[in-house]
Backbone as CSV, one residue per row, in Angstrom:
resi,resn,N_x,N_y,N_z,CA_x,CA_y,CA_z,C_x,C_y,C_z
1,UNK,0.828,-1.192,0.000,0.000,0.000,0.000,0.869,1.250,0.000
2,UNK,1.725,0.958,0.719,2.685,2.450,1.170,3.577,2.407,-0.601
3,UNK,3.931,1.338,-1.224,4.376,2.063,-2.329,3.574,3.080,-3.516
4,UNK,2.067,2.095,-3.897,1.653,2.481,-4.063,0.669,4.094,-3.889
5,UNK,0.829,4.207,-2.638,0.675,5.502,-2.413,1.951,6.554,-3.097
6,UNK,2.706,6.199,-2.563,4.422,6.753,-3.193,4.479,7.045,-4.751
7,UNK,3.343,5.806,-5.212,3.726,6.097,-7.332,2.497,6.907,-7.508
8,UNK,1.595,6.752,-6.439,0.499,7.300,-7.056,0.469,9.722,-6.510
9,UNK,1.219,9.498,-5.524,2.015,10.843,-5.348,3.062,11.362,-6.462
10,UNK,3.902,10.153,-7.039,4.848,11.117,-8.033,4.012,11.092,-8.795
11,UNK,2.990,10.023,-9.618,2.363,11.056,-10.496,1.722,12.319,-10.615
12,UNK,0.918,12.445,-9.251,0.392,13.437,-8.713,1.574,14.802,-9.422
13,UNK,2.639,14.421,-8.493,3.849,15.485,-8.191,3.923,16.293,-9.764
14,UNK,4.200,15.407,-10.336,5.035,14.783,-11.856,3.731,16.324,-12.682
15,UNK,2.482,15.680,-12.288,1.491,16.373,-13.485,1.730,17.852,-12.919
16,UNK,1.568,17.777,-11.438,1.735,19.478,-11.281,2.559,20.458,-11.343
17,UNK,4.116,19.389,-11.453,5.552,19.934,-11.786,5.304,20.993,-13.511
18,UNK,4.777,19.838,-13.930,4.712,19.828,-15.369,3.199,20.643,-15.791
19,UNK,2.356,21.059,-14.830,0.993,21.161,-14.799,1.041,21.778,-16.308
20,UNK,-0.094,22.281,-17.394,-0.139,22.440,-18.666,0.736,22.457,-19.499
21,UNK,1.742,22.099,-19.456,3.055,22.065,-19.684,2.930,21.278,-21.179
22,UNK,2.546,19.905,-21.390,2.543,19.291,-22.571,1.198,19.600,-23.007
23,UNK,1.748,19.062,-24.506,0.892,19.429,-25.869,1.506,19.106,-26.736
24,UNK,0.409,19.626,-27.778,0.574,18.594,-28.929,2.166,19.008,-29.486
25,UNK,2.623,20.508,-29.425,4.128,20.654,-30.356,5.023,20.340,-29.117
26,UNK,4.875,19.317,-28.081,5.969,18.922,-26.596,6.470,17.148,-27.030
27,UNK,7.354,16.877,-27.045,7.982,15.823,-26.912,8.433,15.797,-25.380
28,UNK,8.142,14.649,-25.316,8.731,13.342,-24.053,10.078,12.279,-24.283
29,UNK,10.711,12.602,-23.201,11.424,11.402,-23.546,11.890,11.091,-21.765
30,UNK,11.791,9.412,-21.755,11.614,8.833,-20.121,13.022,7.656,-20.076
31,UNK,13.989,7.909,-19.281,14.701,7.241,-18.875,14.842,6.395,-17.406
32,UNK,14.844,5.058,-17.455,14.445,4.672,-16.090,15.686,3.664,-15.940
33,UNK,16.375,3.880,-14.425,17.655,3.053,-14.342,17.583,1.689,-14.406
34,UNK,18.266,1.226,-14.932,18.449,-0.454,-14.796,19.416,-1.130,-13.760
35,UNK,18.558,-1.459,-12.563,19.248,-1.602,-11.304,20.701,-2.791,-11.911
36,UNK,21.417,-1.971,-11.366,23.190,-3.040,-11.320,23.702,-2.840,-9.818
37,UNK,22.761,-4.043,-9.275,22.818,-3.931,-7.915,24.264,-4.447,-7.487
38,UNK,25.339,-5.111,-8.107,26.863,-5.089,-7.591,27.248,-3.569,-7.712
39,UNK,27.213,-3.168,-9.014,27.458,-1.651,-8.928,26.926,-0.809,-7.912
40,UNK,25.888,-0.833,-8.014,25.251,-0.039,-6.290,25.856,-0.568,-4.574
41,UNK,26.186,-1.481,-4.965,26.497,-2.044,-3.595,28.195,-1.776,-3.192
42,UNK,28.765,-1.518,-4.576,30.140,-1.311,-4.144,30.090,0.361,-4.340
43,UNK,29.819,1.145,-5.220,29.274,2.631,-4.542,29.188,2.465,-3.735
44,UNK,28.071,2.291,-2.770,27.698,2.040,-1.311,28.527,1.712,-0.286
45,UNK,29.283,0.988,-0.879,30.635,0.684,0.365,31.582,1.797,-0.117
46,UNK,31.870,2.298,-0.713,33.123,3.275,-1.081,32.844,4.314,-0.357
47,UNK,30.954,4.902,-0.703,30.693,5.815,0.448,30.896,5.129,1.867
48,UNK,30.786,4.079,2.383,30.620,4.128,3.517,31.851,4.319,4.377
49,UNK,33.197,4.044,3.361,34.257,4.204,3.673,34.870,5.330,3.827
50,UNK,34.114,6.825,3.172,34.445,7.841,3.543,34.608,9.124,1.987
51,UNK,33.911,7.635,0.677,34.389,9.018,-0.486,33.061,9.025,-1.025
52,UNK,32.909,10.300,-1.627,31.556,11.395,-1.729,30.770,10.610,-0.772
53,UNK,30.547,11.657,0.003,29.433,11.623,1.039,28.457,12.336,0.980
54,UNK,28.727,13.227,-0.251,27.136,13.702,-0.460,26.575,13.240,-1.181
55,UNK,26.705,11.538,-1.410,25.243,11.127,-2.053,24.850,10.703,-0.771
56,UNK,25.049,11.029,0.461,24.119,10.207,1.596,22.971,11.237,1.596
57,UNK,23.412,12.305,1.317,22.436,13.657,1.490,22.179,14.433,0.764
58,UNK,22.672,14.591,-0.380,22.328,16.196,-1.418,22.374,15.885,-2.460
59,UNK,20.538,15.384,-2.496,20.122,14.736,-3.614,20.286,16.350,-5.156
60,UNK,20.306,17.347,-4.504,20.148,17.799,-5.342,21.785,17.908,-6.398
61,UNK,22.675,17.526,-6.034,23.816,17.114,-6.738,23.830,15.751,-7.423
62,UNK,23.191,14.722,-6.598,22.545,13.565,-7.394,21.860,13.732,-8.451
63,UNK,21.074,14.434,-8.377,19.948,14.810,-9.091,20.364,15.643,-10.251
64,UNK,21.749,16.723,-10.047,22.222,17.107,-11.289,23.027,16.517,-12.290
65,UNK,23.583,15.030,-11.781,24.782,14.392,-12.088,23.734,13.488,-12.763
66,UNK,22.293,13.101,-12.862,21.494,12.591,-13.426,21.311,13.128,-14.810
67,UNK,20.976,14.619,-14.588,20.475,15.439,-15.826,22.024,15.527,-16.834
68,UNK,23.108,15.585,-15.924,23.808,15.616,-17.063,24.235,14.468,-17.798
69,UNK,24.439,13.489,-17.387,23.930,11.867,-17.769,23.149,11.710,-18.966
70,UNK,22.203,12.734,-18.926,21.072,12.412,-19.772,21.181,13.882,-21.000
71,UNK,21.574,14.713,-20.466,21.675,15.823,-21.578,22.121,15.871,-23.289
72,UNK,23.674,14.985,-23.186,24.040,14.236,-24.133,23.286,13.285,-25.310
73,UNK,22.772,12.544,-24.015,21.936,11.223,-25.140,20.935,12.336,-26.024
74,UNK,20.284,13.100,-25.101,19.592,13.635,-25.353,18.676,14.898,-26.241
75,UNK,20.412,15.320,-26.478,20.668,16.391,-27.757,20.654,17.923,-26.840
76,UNK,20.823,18.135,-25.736,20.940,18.850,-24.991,22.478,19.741,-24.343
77,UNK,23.050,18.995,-24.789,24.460,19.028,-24.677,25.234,20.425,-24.153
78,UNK,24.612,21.439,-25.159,24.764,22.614,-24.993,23.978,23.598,-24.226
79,UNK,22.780,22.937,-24.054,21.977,23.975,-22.940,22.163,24.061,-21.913
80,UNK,22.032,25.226,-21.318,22.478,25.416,-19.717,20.649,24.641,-19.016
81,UNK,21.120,24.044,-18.337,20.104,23.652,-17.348,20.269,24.142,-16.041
82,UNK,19.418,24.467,-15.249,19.301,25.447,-13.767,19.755,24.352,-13.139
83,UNK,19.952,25.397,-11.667,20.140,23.786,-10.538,18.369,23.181,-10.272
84,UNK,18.357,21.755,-9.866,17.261,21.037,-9.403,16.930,21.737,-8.618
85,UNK,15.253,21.678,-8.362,14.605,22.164,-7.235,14.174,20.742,-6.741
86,UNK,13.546,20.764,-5.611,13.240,19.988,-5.309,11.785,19.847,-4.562
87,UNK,11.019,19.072,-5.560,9.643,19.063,-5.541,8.932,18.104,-4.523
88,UNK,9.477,17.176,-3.351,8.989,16.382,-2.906,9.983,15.200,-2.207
89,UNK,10.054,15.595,-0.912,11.414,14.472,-0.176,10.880,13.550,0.727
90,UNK,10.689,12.505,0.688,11.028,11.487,1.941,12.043,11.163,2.256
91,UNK,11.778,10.234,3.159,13.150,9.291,3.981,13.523,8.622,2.855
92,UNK,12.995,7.944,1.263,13.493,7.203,0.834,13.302,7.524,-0.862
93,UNK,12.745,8.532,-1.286,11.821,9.007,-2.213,12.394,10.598,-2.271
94,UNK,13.178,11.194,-3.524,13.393,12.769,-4.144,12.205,12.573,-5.423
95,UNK,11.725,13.644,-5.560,11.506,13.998,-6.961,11.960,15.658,-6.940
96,UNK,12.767,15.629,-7.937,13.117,17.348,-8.288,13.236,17.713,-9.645
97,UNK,12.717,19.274,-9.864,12.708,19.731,-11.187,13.736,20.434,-11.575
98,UNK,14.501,20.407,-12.872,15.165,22.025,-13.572,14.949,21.515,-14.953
99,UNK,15.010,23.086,-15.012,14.746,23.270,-16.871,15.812,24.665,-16.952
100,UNK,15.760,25.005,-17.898,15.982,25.525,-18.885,15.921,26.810,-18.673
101,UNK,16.654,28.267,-18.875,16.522,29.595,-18.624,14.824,29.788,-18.871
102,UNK,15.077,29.430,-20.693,13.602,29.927,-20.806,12.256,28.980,-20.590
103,UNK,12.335,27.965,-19.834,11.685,27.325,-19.667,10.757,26.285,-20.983
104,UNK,11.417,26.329,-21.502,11.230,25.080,-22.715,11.576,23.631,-22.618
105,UNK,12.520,23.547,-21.903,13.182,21.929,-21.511,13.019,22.091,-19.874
106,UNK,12.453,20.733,-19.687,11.767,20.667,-18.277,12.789,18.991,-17.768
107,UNK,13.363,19.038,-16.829,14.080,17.744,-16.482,13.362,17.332,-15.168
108,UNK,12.506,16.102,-15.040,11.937,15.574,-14.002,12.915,14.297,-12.991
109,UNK,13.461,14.561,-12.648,14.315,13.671,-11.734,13.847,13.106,-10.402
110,UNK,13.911,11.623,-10.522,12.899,10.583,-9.161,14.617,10.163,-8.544
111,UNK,14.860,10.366,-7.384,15.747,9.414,-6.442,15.259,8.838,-5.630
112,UNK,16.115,7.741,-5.706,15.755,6.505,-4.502,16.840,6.495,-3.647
113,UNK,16.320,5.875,-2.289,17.215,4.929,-1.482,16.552,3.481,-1.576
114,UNK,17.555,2.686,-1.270,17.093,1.154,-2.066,17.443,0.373,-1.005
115,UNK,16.353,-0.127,-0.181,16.586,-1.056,1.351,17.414,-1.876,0.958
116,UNK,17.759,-2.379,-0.058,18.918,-3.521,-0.043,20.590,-3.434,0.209
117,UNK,20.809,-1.687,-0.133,21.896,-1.077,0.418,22.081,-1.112,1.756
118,UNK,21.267,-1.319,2.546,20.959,-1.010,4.262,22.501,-1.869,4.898
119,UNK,22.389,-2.783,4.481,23.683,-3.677,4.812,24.973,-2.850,4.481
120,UNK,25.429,-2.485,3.480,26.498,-2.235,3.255,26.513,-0.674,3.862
121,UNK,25.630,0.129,4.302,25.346,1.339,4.908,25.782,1.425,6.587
122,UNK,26.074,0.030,6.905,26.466,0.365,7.776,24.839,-0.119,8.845
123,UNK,23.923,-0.269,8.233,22.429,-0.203,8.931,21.643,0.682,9.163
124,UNK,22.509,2.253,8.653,22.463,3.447,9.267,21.824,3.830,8.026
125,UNK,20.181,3.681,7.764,19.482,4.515,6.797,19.640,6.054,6.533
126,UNK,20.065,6.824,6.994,20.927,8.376,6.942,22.033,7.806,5.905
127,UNK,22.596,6.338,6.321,23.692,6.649,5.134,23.532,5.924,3.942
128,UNK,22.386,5.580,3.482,21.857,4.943,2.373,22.041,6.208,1.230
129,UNK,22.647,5.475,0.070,22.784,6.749,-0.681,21.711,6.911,-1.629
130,UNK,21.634,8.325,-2.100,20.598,8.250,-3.034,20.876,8.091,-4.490
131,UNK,20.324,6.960,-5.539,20.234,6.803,-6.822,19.381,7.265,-7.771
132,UNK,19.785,7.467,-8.762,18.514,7.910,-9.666,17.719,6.583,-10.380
133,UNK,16.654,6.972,-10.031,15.644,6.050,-10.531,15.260,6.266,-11.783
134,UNK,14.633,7.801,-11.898,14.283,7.585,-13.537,14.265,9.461,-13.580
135,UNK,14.728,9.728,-15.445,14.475,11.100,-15.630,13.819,11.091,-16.732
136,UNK,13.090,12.333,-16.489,11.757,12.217,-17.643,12.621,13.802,-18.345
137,UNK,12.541,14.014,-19.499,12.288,15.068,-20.181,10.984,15.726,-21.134
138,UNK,10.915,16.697,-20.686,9.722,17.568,-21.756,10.460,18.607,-22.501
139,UNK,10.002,18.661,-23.725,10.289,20.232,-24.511,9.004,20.375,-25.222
140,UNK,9.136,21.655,-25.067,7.641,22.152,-25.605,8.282,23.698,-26.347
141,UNK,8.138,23.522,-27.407,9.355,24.681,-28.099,8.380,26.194,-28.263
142,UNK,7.244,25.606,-28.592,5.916,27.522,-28.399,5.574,27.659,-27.040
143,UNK,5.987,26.895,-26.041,5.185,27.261,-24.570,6.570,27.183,-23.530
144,UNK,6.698,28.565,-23.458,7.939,28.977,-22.708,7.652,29.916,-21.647
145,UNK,7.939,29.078,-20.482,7.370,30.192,-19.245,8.297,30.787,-18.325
């Protein structure tokens, strides 16, 4: 129940981030991670050992190291994107927004913490780091706010 509440909030989040935002001249494009849970688990120990420690906490650097990840694939390469805001935090759950000066490219960014890290964290959910789960992009090239 409790996740489901959780997906049924980011959509919530997601439409009002984005509230009139798409239309018919807006393209989408949705990237969602493909858990490489050895890879996560040895991250996880590297933080726990003492290097970047701000993925235990500042999702919003997570959250930019996502968008630029994705800028490339994306044909974005050259646009300046703002820093993330951040639209919605739990204990285990980010969603945060940035776009674009003129507001034409919209970057939706979901982080997780992932109970299966808990072990290598030490047990210490504070030091569970945060991953990106999935980034959505919008451009909408006549609706610039």
């Amino acid at each position: 129940m409790k996740r489901l509440c959780c997906t049924i909030l980011l959509v919530v989040v997601c439409s009002v981030a984005i509230g009139g935002f798409a239309g018919d001249d807006c393209t989408q494009q949705f990237w969602m991670w493909t858990v490489d849970k050895a890879s996560a688990r040895a991250l996880q120990q590297s933080v726990s050992e003492g290097h970047q420690p701000w993925r235990m906490d500042d999702v919003v650097a997570v959250a930019e190291q996502a968008v630029d990840g994705r800028k490339s694939a994306w044909g974005d390469a050259k646009t300046v994107i703002g820093t993330p805001k951040v639209l919605t935090k739990t204990g285990g759950e980010a969603v945060l927004l940035a776009s674009s000066s003129d507001g034409s490219i919209r970057y939706v960014v979901t982080l997780r913490k992932y109970g299966w890290l808990l072990e290598a964290a030490r047990n210490d959910w504070r030091q569970v780091i945060w991953l990106p789960a999935s980034v959505e992009r919008s451009h909408c090239a006549s609706q610039k706010r």
